[in-house]
C-alpha positions in Angstrom: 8.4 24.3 -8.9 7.1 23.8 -5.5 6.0 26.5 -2.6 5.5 24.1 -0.1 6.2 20.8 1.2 4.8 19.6 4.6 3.7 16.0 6.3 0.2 15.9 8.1 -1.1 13.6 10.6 -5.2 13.4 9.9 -6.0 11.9 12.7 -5.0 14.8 15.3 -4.5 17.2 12.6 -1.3 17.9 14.0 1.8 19.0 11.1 4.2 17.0 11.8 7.0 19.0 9.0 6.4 22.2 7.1 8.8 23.7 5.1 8.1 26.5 2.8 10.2 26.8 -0.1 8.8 30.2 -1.7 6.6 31.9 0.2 4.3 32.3 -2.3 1.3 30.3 -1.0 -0.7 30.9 2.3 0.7 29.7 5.4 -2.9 28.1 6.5 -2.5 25.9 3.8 -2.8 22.4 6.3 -5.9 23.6 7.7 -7.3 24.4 3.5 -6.5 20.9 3.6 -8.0 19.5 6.4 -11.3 21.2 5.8 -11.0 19.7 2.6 -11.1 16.4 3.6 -13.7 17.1 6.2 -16.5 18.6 3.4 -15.5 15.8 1.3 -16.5 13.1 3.7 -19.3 15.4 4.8 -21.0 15.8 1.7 -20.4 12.0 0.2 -20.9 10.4 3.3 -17.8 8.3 3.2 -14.2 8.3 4.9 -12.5 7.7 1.7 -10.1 10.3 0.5 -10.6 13.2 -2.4 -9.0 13.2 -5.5 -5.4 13.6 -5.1 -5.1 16.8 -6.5 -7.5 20.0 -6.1 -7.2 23.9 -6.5 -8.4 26.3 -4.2 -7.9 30.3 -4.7 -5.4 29.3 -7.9 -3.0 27.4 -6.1 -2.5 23.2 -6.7 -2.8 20.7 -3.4 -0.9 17.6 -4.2 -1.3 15.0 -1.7 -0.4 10.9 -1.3 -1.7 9.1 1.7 1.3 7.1 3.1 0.9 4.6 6.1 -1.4 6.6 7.2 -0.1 10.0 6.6 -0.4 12.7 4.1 2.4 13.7 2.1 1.6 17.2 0.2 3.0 19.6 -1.9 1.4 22.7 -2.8 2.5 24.7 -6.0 0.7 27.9 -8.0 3.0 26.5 -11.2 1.9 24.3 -13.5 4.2 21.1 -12.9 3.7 17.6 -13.7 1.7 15.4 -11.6 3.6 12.1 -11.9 7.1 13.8 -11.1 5.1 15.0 -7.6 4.0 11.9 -6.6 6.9 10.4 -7.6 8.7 13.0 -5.3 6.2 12.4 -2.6 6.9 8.3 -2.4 10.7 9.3 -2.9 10.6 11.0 0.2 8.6 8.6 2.6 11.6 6.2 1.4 14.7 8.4 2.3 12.8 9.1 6.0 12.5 5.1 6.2 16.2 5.0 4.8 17.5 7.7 7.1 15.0 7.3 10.1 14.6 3.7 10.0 11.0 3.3 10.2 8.0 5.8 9.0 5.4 6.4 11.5 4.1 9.7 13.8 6.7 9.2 16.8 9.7 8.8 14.4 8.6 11.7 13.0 8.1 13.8 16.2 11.5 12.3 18.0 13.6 13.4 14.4 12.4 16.5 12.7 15.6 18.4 12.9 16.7 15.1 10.3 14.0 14.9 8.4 14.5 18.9 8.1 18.1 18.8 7.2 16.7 16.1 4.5 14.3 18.3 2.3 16.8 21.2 2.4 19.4 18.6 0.4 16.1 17.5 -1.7 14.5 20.6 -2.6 16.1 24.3 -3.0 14.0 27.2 -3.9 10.9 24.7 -4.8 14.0 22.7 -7.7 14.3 19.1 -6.7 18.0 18.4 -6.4 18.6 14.5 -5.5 16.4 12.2 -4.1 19.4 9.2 -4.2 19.9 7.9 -0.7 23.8 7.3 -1.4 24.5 11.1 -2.8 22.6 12.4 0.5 24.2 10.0 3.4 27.2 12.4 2.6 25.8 15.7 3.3 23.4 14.6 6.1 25.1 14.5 9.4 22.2 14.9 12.5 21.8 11.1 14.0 18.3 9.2 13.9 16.8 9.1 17.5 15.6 5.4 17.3 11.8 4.7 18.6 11.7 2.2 21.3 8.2 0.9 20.4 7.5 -0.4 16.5 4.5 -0.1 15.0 1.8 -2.3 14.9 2.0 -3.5 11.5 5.7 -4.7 11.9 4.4 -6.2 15.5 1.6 -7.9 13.7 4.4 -9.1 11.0 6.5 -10.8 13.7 3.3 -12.6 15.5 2.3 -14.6 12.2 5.9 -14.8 10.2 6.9 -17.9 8.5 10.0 -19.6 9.8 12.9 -18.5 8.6 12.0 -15.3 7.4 13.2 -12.0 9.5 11.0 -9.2 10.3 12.7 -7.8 13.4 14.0 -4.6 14.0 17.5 -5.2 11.9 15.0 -4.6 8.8 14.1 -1.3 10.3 17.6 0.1 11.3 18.6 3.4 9.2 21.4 3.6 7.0 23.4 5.8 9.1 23.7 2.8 11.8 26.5 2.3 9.4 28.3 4.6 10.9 28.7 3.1 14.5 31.9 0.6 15.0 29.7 -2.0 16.2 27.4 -2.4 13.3 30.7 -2.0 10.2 30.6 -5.7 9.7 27.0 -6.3 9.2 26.2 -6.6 6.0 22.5 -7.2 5.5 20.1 -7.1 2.7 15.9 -7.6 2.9 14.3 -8.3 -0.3 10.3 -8.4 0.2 7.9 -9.5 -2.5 4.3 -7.7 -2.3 1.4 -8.4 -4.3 -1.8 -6.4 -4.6 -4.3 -9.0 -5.6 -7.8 -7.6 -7.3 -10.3 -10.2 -7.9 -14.4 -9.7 -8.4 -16.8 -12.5 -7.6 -19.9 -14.0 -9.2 -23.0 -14.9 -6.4 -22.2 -18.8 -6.8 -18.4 -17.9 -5.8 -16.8 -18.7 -9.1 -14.3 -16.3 -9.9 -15.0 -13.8 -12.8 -11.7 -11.7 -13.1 -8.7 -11.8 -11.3 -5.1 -9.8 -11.1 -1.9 -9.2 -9.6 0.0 -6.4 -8.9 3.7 -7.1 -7.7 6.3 -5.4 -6.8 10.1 -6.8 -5.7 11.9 -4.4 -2.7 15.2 -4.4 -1.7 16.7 -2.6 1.3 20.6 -3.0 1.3 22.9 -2.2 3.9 25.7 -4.0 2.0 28.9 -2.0 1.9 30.1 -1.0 -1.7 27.0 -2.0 -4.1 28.5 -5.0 -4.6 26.6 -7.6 -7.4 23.5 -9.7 -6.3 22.0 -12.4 -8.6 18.6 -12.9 -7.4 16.8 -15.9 -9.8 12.9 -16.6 -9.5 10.5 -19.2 -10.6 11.4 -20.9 -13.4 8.1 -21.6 -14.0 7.7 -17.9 -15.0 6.4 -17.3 -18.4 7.0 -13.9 -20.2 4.2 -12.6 -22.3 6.8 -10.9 -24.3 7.7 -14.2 -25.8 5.7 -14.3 -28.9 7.0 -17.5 -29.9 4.9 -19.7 -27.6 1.0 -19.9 -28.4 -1.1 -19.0 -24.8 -2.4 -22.9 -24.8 1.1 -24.0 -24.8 2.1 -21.9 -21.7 2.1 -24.0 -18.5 3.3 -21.8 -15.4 3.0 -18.2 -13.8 2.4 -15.7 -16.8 3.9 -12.4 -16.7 2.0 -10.2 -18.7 4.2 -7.1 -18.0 7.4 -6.3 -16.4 9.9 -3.3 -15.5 12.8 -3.2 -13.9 15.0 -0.4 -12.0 18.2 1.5 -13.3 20.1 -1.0 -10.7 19.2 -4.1 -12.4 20.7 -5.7 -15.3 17.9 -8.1 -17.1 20.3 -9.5 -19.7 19.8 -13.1 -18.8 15.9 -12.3 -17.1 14.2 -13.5 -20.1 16.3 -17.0 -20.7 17.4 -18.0 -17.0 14.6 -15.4 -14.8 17.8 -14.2 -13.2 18.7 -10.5 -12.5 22.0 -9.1 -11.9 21.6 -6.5 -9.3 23.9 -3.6 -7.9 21.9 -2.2 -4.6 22.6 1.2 -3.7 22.7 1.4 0.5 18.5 2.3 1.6 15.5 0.8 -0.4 14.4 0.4 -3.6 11.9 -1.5 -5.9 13.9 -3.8 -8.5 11.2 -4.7 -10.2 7.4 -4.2 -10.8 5.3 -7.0 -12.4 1.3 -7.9 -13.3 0.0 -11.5 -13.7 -3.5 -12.0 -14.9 -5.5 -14.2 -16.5 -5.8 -17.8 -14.4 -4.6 -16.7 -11.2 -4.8 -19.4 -8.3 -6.6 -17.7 -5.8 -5.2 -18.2 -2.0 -8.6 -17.2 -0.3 -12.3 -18.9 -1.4 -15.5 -15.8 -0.7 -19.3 -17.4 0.0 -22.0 -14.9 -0.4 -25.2 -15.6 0.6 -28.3 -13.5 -0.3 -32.0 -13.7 1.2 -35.0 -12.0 1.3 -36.4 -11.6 4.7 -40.2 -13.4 5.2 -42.9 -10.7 5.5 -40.3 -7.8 5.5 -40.6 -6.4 1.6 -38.0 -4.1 2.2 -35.1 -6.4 4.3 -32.5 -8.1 2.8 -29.7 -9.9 4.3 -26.4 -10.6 2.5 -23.8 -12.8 4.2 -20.3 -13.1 3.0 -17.7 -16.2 4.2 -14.3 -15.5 3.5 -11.8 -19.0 4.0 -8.1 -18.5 3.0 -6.1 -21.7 1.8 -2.9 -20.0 2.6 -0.4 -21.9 5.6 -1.4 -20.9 9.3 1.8 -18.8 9.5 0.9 -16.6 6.8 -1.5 -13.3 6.5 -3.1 -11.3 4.4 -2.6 -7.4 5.3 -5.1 -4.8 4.5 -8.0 -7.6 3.2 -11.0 -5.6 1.5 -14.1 -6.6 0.1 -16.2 -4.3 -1.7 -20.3 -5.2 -2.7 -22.2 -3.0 -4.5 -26.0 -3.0 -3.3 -29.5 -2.8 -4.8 -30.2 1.1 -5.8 -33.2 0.9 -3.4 -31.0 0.5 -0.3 -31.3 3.0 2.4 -29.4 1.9 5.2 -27.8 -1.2 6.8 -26.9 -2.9 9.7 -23.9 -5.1 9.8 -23.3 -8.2 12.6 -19.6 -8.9 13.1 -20.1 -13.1 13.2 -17.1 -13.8 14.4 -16.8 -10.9 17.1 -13.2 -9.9 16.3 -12.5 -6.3 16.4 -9.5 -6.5 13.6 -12.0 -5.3 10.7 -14.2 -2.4 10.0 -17.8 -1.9 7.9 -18.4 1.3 5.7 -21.2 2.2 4.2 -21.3 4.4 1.1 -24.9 5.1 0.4 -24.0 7.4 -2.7 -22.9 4.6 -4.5 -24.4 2.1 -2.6 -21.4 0.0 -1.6 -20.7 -1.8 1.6 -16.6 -1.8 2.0 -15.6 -4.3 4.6 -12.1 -4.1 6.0 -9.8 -7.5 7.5 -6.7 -5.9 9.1 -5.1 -8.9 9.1 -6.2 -12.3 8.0 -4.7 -15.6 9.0 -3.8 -18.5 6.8 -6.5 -21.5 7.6 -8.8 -19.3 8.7 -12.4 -18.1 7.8 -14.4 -14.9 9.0 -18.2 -14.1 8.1 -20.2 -10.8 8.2 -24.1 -10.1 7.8 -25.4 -7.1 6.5 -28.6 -6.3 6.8 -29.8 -4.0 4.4 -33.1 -1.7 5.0 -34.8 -0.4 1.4 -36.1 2.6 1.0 -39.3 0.0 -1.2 -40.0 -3.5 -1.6 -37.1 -5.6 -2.7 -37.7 -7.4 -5.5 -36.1 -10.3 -7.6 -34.1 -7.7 -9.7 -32.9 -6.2 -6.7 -31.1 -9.3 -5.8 -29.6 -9.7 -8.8 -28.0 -6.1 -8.2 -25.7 -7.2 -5.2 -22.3 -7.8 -6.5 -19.8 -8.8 -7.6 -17.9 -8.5 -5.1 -14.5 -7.4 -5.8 -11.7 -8.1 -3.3 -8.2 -6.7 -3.0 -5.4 -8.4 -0.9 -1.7 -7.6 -0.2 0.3 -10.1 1.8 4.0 -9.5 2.4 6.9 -12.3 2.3 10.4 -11.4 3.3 13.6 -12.8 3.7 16.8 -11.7 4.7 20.4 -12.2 3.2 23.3 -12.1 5.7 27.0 -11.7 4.0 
């Protein structure tokens, strides 16, 4: 059961929605929260988040940070983890569905909506329905539209391939239905992200590699009526135990799952899927590829000992993406663990663009650098400068890395019927 259920912004500390579904739980609970996060970066000495989960005076915080906001849940009952987080994402997606888009403004412009949502969702701290196409018929307060998107979609537009769409019709809600005009427009989006994790030896060779993928669809088709949707045939399913690992030539799946809307009958024989799209968004199917993974981006770290400073290092890192010009990586981080005897560091932005951010952890000794967005044909370089707290010695070098890189890039399409 859940007491409480409210959205935070942790940038102003402003709460956005609170609703209380028991009353059995402080009503301070936002600010437990925020001074949480506070002492945690306080006392590591890092922005990153706590653990998602934590007690305080015998009652649960359950929290998910969602384009920059918190979705939480607070709860004295012993419930299950997965099915909050689970509940958490399922909301973000019904505010997109029913809102459009999911950012501050939209929030602040349609409360009373979002409101009139979690009392559908949730009664008495029971999860009742999180299906978009069971609560488009007892919702009836219209989404206020916001005038200005946010910069991720703007960024999307800039550097989007041709004959993709990213414009606003992807970010209309499902209620748009509803108007006369917009009866006949049968739209559906399909967007394939991939969260790529890859850690780097100090001559640049590649030392593991993996891809997390996930296929999205938001319908506004009228009806669920059937989509086939084929990919590569090139794809390779490790399920197939017939076919020795030298023999297999292509893309290798070594893991797959599908949702309740998608029939995979002929997935494994003609990589087709048979899809019924309720209206809103959805993920049809999650996927991981590892093993010899063709890298879009090349990473060239450089490390030297500064002459007559024992206790100065400088590492410098080159990143170069093969990708086209009109395509971007989003959210681009690269993580290098230091030498334990590192005490601070001073980092030189070599290309003087402000899209990226350093952070230093000196708990763990890891420099986290941060590419907003990074363009296709493109290279960017940072130097950090690394002050020891004693000599740095031939070992120590050996300490920095490997550097381990995570990268998600978008690609979206649009089908008009």
């Amino acid at each position: 059961m859940i007491s409480q259920f409210f959205i935070l912004s942790p940038q102003r500390g402003d709460v956005l929605i609170l609703r209380d579904f028991r009353h059995d739980t402080p009503q301070d609970t936002p600010g437990l929260l925020l001074d949480r996060l506070k002492t945690w970066q306080k006392d590591h000495g890092t922005e990153q988040d706590p653990p998602p989960i934590f007690n305080v005076d015998g009652f649960h915080f359950l929290f998910k940070n969602i384009q920059g906001l918190y979705f939480v849940c607070t709860t004295k009952f012993n419930v299950s983890p997965f099915m909050i987080y689970e509940l958490l994402g399922r909301v973000a997606i019904l505010i997109k569905d029913f809102c459009g888009i999911l950012s501050e403004e939209c929030l602040r412009l349609n409360s009373s909506l979002v409101y009139e949502l979690l009392d559908e969702i949730i009664d008495y701290g029971y999860v009742q329905t999180t299906s978009t196409d069971r609560l488009k018929s007892y919702v009836y307060e219209d989404p206020i539209q916001v005038k200005r998107e946010n910069i991720f979609m703007n960024s999307l537009a800039k550097l989007k391939a041709p004959g993709t769409s990213l414009g606003s019709s992807s970010n209309r809600p499902i209620t748009h239905m509803r108007d006369e005009k917009s009866v006949k427009q049968n739209d559906v989006f399909i967007d394939v992200i991939e969260r790529l994790v890859a850690s780097f030896a100090s001559n640049g060779m590649t030392v593991r590699a993996e891809i997390d993928g996930s296929i999205q669809v938001k319908s506004y088709l009228q009806g669920n009526p059937e989509i086939r949707l084929g990919l590569n045939s090139n794809i390779i399913l490790e399920r197939n135990k017939d076919m020795s690992r030298s023999d297999r030539y292509g893309i290798v799946f070594e893991d797959y799952k599908f949702h309740d809307s998608v029939d995979p009958t002929d997935f494994e024989e003609h990589k087709r899927m048979i899809i019924f799209p309720p209206e809103g968004e959805i993920t049809i199917m999650n996927y991981r590829i590892s093993g010899e993974v063709s890298l879009p981006f090349r990473v060239f770290p450089t490390v030297m000992r500064v002459p007559g400073y024992p206790n100065r290092m400088d590492v410098t890192i080159r990143i170069r993406t093969d990708i086209p010009e009109n395509r971007f990586a989003n959210k681009c981080t690269l993580t290098v663990p230091l030498p334990h005897v590192s005490q601070s560091i001073y980092n030189e932005n070599m290309d003087g663009s402000n899209d990226q951010s350093v952070q230093y952890d000196n708990r763990i000794k890891n420099v986290i650098w941060t590419i907003n967005n990074l363009q296709g044909g493109t290279e960017q370089s940072i130097k950090i400068k690394i002050t020891g707290s004693a000599s740095f010695s031939t070992v120590a070098e050996l300490e920095v890395g490997p550097i381990r890189q995570v990268i998600i890039t978008l690609i979206s399409f649009k089908i008009k019927l």
